[in-house]
C-alpha positions as a Markdown table, in Angstrom:
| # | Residue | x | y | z |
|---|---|---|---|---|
| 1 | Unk | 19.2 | 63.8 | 6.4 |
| 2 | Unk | 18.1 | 59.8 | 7.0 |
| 3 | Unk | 14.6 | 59.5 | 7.5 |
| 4 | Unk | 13.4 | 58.1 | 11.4 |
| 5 | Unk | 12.5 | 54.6 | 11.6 |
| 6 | Unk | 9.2 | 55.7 | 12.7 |
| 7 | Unk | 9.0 | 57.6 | 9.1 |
| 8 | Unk | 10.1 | 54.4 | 7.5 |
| 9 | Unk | 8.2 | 51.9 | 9.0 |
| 10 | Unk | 5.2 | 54.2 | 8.1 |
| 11 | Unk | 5.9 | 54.1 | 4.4 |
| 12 | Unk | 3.9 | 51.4 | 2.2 |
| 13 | Unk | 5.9 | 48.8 | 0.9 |
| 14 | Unk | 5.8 | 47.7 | -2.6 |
| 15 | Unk | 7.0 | 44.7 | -4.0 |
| 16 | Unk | 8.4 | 45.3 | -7.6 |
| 17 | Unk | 9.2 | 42.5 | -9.8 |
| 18 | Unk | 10.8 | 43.4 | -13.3 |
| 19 | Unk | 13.4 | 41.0 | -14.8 |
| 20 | Unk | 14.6 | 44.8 | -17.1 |
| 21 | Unk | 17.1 | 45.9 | -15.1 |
| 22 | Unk | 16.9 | 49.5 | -16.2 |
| 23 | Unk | 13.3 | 49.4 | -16.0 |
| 24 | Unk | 13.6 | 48.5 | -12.4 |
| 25 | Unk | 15.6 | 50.5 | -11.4 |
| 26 | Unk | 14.2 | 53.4 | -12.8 |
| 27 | Unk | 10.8 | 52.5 | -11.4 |
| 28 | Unk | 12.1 | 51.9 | -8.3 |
| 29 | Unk | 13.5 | 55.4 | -7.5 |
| 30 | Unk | 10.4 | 56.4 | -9.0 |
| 31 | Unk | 8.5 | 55.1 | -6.5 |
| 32 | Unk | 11.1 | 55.6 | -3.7 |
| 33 | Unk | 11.2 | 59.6 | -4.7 |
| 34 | Unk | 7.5 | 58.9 | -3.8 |
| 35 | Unk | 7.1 | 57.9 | -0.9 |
| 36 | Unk | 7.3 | 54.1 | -1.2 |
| 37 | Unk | 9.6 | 51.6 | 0.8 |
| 38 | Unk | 10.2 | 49.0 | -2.7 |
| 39 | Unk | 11.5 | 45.6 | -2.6 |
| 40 | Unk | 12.6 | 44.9 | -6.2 |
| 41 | Unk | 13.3 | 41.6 | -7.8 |
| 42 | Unk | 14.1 | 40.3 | -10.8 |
| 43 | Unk | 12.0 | 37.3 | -11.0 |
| 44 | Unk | 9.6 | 35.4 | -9.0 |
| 45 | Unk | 11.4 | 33.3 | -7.7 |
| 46 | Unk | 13.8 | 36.2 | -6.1 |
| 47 | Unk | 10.2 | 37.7 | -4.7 |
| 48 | Unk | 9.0 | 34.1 | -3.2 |
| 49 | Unk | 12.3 | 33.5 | -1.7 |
| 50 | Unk | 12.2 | 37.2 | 0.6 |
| 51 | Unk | 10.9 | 36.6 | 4.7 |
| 52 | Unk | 9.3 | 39.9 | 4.0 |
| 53 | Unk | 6.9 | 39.9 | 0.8 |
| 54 | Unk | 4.0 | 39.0 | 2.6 |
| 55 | Unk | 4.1 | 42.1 | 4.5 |
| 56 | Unk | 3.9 | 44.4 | 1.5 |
| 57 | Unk | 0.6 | 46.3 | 0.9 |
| 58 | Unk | 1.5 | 46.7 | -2.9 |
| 59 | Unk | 2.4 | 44.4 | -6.0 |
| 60 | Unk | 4.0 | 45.7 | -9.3 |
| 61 | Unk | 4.8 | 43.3 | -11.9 |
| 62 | Unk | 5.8 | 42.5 | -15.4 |
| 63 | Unk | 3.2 | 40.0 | -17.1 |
| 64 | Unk | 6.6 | 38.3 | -18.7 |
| 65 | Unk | 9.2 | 37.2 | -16.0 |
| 66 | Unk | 12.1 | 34.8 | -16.8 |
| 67 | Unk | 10.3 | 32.0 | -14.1 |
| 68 | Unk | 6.6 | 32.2 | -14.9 |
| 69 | Unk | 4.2 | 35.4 | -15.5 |
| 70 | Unk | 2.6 | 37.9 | -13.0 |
| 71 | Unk | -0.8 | 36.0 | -13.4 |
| 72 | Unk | 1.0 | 33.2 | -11.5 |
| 73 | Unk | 2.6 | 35.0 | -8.9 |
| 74 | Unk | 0.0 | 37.2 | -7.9 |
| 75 | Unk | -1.7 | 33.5 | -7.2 |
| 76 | Unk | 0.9 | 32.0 | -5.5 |
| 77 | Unk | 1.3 | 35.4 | -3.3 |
| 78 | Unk | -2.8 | 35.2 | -2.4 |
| 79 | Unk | -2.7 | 31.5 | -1.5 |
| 80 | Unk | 0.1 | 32.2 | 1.0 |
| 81 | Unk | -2.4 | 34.8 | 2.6 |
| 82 | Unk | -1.2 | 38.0 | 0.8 |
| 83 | Unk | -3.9 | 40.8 | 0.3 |
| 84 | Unk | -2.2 | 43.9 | -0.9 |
| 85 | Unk | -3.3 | 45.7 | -4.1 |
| 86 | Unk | -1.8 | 44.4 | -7.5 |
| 87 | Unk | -0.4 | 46.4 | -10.6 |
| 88 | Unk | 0.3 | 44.3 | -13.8 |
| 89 | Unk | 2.7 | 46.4 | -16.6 |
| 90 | Unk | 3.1 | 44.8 | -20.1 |
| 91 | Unk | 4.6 | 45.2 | -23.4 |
| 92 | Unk | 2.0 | 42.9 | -24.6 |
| 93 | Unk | -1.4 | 44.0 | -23.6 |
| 94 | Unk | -4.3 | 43.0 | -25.0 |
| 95 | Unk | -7.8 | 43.4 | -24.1 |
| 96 | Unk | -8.3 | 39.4 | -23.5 |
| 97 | Unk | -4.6 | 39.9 | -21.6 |
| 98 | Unk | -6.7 | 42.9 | -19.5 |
| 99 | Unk | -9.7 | 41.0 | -19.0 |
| 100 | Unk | -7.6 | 37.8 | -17.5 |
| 101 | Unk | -5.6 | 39.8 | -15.2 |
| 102 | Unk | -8.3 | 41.8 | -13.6 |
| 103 | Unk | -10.2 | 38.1 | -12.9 |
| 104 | Unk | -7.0 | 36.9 | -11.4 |
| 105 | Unk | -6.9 | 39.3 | -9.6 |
| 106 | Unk | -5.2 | 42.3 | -10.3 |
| 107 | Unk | -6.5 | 45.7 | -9.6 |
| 108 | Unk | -5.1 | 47.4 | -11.7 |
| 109 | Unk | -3.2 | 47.2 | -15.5 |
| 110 | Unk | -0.8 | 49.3 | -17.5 |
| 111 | Unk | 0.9 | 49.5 | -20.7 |
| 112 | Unk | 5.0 | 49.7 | -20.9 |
| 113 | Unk | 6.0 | 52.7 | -21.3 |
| 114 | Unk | 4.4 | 53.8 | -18.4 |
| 115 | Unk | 3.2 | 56.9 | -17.6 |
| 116 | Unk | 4.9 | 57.7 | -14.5 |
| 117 | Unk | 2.6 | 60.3 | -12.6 |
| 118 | Unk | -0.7 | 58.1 | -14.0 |
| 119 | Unk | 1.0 | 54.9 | -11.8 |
| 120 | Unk | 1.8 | 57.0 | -9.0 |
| 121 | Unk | -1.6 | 58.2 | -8.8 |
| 122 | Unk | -3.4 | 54.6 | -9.2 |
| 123 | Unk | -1.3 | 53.4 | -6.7 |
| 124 | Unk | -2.3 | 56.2 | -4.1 |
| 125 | Unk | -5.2 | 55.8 | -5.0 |
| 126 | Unk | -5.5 | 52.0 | -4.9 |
| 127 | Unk | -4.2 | 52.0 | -1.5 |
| 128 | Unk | -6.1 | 54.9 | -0.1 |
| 129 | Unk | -9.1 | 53.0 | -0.9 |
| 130 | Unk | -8.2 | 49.7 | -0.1 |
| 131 | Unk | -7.2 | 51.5 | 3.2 |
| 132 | Unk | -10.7 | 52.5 | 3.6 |
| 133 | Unk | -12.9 | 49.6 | 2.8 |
| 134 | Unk | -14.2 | 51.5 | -0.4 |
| 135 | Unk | -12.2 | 48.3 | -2.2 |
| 136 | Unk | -12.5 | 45.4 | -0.3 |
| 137 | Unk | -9.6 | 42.9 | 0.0 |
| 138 | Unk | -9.3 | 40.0 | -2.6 |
């Protein structure tokens, strides 16, 4: 059964940008199976170029993207006004990668492979608190 519009214009939209296209896929009907409305992209460049992205309340991205990397975009996405919470996922983490993403600005960071009930559960919870001024916009 299709859901109402009134269900879908409830759900929180996420903005995934992944330039693996089995990865994305696979996290997008993870997140989809969740709950989420998801925008995916496969660069950001696709991401910059959608009317929409602005309105998202969530941002999942790859640190490595064929354009520029996720420390990038998540600036370019803030100085256009955007304010949702930000997840960063890399192949490549360090703790000096960590450190830099969470003082750009990302809430949140995860290793690939992720764990997919551990990101369901950040998100929730980074948007339930976001929601309720327990974590205060950027």
């Amino acid at each position: 059964m299709p859901l109402s519009e009134e269900v879908v214009a409830t759900r929180p939209k996420i903005l995934l940008v992944e330039d693996n296209a089995p990865v994305r896929r696979a996290l997008q009907l993870l997140l989809s199976a969740n709950g989420y409305e998801v925008r995916s992209y496969s660069s950001s460049a696709g991401l910059e170029q959608d009317p929409e992205a602005l309105a998202s309340t969530c941002l999942i991205a790859d640190l490595v993207l064929p354009d520029r990397n996720a420390i990038d975009l998540l600036g370019s996405l803030r100085s256009h006004g955007w304010n949702g919470v930000s997840v960063l996922v890399s192949g490549h983490l360090t703790p000096e990668l960590t450190s830099r993403a969470h003082k750009a600005g990302y809430d949140a960071v995860f290793a690939k492979p992720l764990q997919d009930a551990v990101l369901i559960k950040e998100i929730a919870w980074l948007l339930s608190t976001r929601e309720s001024g327990l974590l205060p916009p950027p």
